[in-house]
C-alpha positions as CSV (number, residue, x, y, z in Angstrom):
1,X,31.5,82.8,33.7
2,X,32.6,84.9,36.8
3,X,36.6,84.7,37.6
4,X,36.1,82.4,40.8
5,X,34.6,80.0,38.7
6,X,37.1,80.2,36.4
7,X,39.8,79.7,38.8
8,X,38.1,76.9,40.4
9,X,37.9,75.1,36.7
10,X,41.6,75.9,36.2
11,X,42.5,75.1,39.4
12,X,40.5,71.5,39.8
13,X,40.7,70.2,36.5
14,X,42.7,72.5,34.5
15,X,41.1,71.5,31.2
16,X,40.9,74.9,29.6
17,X,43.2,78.3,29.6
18,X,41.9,81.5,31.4
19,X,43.8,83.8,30.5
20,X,42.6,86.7,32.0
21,X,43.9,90.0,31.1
22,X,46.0,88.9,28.5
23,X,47.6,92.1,27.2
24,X,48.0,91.2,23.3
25,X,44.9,89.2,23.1
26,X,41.1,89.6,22.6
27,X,39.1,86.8,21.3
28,X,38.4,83.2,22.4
29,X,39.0,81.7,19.3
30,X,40.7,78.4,20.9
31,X,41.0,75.8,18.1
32,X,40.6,72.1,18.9
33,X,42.2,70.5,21.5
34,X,44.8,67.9,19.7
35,X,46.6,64.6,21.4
36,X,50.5,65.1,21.1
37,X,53.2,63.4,22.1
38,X,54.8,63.9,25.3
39,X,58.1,65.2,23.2
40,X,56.0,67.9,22.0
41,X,55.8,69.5,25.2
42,X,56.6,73.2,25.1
43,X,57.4,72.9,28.8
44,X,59.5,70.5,30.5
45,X,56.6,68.8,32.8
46,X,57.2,65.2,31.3
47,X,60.6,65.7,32.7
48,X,60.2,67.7,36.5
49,X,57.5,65.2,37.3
50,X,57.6,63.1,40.1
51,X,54.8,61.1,38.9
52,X,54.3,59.1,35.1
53,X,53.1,61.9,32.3
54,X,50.8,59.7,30.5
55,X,49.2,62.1,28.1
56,X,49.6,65.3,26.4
57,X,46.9,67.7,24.7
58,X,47.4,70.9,22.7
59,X,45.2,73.9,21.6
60,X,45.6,77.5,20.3
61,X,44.1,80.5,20.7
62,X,44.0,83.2,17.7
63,X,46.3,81.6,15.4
64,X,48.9,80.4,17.8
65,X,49.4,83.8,19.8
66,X,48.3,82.2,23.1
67,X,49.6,78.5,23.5
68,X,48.0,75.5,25.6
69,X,48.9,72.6,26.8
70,X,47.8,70.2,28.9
71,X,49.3,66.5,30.1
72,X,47.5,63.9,32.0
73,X,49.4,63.0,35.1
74,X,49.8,59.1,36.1
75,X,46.7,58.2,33.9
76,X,44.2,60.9,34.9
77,X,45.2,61.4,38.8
78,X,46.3,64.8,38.0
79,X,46.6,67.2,35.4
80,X,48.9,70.1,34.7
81,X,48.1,73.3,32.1
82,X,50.3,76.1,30.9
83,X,48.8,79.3,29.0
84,X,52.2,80.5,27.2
85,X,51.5,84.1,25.8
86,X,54.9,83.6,23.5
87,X,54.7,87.0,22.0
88,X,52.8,88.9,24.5
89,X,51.9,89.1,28.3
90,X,49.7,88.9,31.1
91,X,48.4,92.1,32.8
92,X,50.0,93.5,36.2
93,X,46.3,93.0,37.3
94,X,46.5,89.4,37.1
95,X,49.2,89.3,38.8
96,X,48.1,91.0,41.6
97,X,45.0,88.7,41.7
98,X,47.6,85.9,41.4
99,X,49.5,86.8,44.3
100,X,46.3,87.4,46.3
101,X,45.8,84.2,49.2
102,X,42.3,84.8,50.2
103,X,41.2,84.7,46.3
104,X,43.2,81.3,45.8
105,X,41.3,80.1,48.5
106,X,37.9,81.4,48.2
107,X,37.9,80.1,44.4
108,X,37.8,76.6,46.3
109,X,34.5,77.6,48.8
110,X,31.9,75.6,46.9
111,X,34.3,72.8,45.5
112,X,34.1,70.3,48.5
113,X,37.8,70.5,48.5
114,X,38.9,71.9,51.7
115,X,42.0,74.2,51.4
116,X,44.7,73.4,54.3
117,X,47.9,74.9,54.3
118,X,49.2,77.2,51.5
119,X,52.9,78.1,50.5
120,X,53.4,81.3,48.1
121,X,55.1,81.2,45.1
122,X,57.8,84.0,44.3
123,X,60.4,82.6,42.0
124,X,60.9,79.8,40.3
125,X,64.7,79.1,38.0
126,X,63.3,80.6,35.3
127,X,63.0,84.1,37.3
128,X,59.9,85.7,38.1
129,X,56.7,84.1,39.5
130,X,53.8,84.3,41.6
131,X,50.7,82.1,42.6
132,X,50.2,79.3,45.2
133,X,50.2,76.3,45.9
134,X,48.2,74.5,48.5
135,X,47.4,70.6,50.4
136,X,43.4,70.0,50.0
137,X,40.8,67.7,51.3
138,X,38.3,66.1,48.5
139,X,35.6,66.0,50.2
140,X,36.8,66.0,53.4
141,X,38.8,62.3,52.7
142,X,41.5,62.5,49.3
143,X,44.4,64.4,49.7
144,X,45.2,66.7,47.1
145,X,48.1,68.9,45.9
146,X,46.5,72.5,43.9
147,X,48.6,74.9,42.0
148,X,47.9,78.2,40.5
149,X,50.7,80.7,39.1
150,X,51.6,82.6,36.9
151,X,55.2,83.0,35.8
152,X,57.9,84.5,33.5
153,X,59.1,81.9,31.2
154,X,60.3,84.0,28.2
155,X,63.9,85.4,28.8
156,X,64.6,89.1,28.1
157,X,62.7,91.7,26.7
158,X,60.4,90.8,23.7
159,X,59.5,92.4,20.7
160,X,56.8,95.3,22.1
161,X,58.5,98.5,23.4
162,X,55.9,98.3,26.4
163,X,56.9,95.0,27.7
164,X,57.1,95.2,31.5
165,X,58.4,92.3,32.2
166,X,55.1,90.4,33.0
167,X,54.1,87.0,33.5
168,X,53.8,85.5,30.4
169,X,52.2,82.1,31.4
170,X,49.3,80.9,33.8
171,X,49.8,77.5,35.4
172,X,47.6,75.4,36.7
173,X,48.0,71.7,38.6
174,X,45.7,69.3,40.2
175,X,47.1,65.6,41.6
176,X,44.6,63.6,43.7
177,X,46.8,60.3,43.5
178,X,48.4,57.1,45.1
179,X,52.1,58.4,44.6
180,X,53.6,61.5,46.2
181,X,53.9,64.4,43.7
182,X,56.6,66.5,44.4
183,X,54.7,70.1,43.9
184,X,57.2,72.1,45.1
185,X,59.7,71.2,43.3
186,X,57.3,71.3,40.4
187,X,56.5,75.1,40.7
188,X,60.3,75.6,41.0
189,X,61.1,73.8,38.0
190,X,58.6,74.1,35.5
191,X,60.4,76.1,32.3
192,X,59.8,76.6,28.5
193,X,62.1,74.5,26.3
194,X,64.4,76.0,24.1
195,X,65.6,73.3,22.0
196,X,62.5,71.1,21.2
197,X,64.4,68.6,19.1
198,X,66.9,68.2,22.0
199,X,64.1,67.8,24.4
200,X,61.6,65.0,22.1
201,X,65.1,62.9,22.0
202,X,65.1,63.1,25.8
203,X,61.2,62.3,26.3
204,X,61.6,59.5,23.9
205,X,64.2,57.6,26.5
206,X,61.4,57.4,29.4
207,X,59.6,54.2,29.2
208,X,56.2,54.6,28.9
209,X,53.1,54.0,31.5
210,X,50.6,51.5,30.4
211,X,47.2,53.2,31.7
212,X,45.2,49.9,32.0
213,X,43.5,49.9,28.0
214,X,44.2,46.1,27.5
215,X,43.6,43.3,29.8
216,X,42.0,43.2,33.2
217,X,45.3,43.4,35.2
218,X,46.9,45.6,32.2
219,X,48.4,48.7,34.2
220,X,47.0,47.4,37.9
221,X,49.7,48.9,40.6
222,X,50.7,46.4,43.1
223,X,48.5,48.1,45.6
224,X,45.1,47.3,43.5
225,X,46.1,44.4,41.3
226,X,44.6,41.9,44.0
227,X,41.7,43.7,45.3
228,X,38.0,43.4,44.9
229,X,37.4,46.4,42.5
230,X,40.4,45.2,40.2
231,X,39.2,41.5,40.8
232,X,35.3,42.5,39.9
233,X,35.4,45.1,37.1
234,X,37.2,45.1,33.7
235,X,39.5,47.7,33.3
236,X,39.7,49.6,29.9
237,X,38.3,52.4,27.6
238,X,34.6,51.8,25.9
239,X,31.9,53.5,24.7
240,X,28.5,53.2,27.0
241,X,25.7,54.8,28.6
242,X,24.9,56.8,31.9
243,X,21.4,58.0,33.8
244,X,22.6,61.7,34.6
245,X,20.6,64.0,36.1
246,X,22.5,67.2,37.0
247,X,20.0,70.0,39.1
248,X,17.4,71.1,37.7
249,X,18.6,71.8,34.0
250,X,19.7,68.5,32.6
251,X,18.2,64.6,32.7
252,X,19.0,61.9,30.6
253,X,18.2,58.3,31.3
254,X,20.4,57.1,28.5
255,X,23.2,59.5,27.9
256,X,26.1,58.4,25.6
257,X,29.8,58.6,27.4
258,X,33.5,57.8,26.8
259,X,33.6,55.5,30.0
260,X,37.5,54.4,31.0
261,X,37.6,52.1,33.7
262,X,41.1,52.0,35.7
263,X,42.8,50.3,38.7
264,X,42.2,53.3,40.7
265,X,38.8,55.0,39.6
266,X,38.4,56.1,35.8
267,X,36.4,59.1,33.5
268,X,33.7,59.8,31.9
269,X,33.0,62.6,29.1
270,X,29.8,63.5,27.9
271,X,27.4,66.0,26.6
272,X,25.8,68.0,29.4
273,X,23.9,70.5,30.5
274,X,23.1,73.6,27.4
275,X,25.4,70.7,24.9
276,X,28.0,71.2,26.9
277,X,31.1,69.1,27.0
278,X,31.9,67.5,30.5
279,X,33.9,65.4,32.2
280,X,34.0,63.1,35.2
281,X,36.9,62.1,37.4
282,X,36.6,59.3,39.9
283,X,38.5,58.1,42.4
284,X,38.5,54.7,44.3
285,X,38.5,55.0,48.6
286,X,37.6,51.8,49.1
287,X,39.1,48.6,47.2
288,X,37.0,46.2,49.6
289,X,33.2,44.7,48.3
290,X,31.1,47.2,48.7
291,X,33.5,50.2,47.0
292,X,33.3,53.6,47.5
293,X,35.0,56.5,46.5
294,X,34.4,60.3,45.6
295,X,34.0,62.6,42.3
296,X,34.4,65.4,40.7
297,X,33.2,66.7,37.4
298,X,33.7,69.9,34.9
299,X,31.9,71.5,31.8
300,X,33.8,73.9,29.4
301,X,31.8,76.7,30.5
302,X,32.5,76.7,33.9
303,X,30.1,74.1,35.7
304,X,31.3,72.1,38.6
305,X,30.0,69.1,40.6
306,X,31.1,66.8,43.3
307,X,30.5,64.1,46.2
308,X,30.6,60.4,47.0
309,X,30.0,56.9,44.9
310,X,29.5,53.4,45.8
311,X,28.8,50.0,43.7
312,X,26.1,48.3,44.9
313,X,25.3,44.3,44.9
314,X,24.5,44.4,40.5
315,X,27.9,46.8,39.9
316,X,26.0,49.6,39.4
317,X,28.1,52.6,40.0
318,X,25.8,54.9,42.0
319,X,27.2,58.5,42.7
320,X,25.5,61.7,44.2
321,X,26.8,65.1,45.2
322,X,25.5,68.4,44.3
323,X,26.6,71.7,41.9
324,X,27.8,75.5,42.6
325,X,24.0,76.1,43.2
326,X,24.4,73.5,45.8
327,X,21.4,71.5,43.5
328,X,21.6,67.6,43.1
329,X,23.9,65.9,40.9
330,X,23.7,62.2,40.4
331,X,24.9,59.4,38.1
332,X,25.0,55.9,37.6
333,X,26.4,53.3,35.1
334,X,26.8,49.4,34.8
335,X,30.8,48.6,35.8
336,X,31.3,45.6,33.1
337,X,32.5,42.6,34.8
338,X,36.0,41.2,33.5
């Protein structure tokens, strides 16, 4: 996978860490990604977000000397990911490709997702950082926030005599939602906890965001609970089947998925193209009969895919778009009534 499409995966759906030219690190050897919860955080972002954390995922890479995590932002409108090199550091070449605008914006060229105005990133309280942040268009219609930085979140020296002072951790944040999300102040804020006993004490006071698993109405925002999709599809997490046909390298009529069904779109994950794992991200435009909305989807190894969806007259979810190689992409799947 070439670095733009790395950035572009980070930067869209942040599932993965890239961390390239980590200094004390080699291999790929990531171990499984793990559900958590939210106290675990080994940064604050349950805390610094202005929008409900609703889910938080953890992975290693060679034994624990590169540290991922990843949280689900207001029930899959967003996501944020840290790469934490706790013993180590990031190159002065990454940074450099960090700091550079027309590379943060390039990486989004074939994404559908139009990149309006940018604001650098130079410090955040922790010290050092660099990156951007940027407003986007989802093809050309859903406002979006993107991050990308890197920053310092280790204090003082560490244990290597040629520590440079480096970035230490890559950051990466996507939110395509209903609520504002303060990004900003997110890039500002975002820091490593110190006391994680002190900080899982504090987690456990927030009340918690139902995500729509039980019941029909079960998580609906007052801004969807009375509209047609809420009204004509149950909402929920099951396991079903989807016709996928991505370009010109993968076509299954009846392909098994993790389907979840939510007031304001929902996911799929799958098997893909060379058994790839993938994932699908939708998001509801149009509440009214017939719906409409737009897409995106991801593979571990880099592939990306995007475009429109509407239900027709049966509830047949039927979405098209197209790849990086600009070749067709289309789904479809039965929404189960309520």
């Amino acid at each position: 996978m070439n670095s733009k499409k790395k950035i572009q995966c980070l930067a869209i759906i942040a599932v993965s860490a890239v961390l390239v030219g980590c200094q004390t690190t080699r291999e790929n050897n990531f171990s499984e990604w793990q559900e958590k919860p939210l106290g675990k955080s080994r940064f604050n972002v349950p805390t610094i977000s202005s929008v409900p954390v609703t889910k938080l995922e953890q992975n290693e890479r060679n034994n624990g000397q590169v540290q991922n995590d990843r949280w689900e932002l207001a029930c899959g409108q967003g996501v944020v990911t840290t790469a934490y090199t706790f013993d180590g550091w990031f190159k002065t070449q990454s940074e450099v490709h960090l700091a550079d605008e027309q590379e943060f914006r390039s990486a989004f060229d074939s994404a559908e997702i139009t990149i309006q105005q940018t604001y650098p990133i130079t410090s955040n309280a922790n010290g050092k950082a660099v990156g951007y942040y940027a407003d986007a268009l989802l093809n050309g219609r859903t406002e979006c926030s993107f991050a990308r930085f890197g920053v310092r979140a280790t204090k003082g020296r560490k244990i290597y005599d040629n520590d440079q002072g480096t970035i230490d951790t890559v950051v990466t944040a996507y939110y395509c939602g209903q609520s504002d999300f303060n990004m900003a102040r997110f890039t500002q804020q975002i820091a490593v906890i110190d006391d994680r006993q002190a900080y899982a004490a504090r987690v456990k006071g927030i009340t918690p965001t139902n995500c729509g698993s039980e019941g029909n109405h079960q998580g609906a925002s007052p801004r969807t609970a009375e509209t047609d999709w809420v009204a004509n599809t149950k909402l929920g997490a099951y396991s079903g089947t989807v016709a996928m046909v991505w370009g010109n390298s993968f076509k299954d009529s009846d392909l098994d998925a993790d389907i979840s069904i939510k007031d304001y779109g929902g996911t799929l994950k799958f098997t893909g193209p060379e058994s790839d794992q993938c994932s699908v991200q939708f998001r509801v435009t149009k509440y009214a009969t017939p719906e409409a909305g737009t897409w995106f989807a991801n593979c571990n190894k880099g592939d990306f895919a995007s475009g429109d969806f509407r239900v027709d007259s049966t509830r047949h979810l039927i979405a098209k778009g197209e790849n990086d190689d600009k070749s067709l992409v289309e789904f479809s799947l039965l929404l189960p009534r309520p």
